[in-house]
N, C-alpha and C positions, 0 to 999 in steps of 0.2 A: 668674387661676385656672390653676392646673397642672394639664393632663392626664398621668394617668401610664396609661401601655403598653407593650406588650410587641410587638415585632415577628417574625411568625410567617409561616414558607413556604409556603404554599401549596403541595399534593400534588397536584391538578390541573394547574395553569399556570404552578407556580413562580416566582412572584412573589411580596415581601416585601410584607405587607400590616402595618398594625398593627390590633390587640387593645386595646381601651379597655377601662378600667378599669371596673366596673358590669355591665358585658357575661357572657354567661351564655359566650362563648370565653374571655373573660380568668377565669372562676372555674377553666372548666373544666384551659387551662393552665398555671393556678398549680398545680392539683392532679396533674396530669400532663403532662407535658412531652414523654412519647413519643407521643404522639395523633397521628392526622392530622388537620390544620384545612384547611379551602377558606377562600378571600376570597369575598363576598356574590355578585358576576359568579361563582363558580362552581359556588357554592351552589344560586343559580337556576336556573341551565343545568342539572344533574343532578336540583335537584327536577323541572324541567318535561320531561325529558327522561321520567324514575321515571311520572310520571303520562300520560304518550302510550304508552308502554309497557303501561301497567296497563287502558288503555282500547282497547287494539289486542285484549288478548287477551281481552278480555271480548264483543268480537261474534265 
């Protein structure tokens, strides 16, 4: 079985990651190419970062 992917830079860490086919990134960068993507480790890191954030200024 052939995976097919696209290999995309990460804007955070700059790191080439791949994009699988199926993926709601690989729709997304077929239909645009000028986006920014993050890799999943950086994804995390700024969700969890967005939500310590959002609970700071709520007390």
């Amino acid at each position: 079985m052939i995976m097919i992917y696209y290999e995309v830079l990460c804007y955070s860490c700059r790191q080439l990651f791949r994009v699988y086919e199926g993926s709601l990134n690989y729709k997304l960068f077929k239909e645009n190419r000028t986006k920014f993507f993050c890799c999943e480790d950086c994804s995390h890191k700024i969700r969890i970062d967005a939500i310590k954030n959002f609970f700071r200024y709520l007390n």
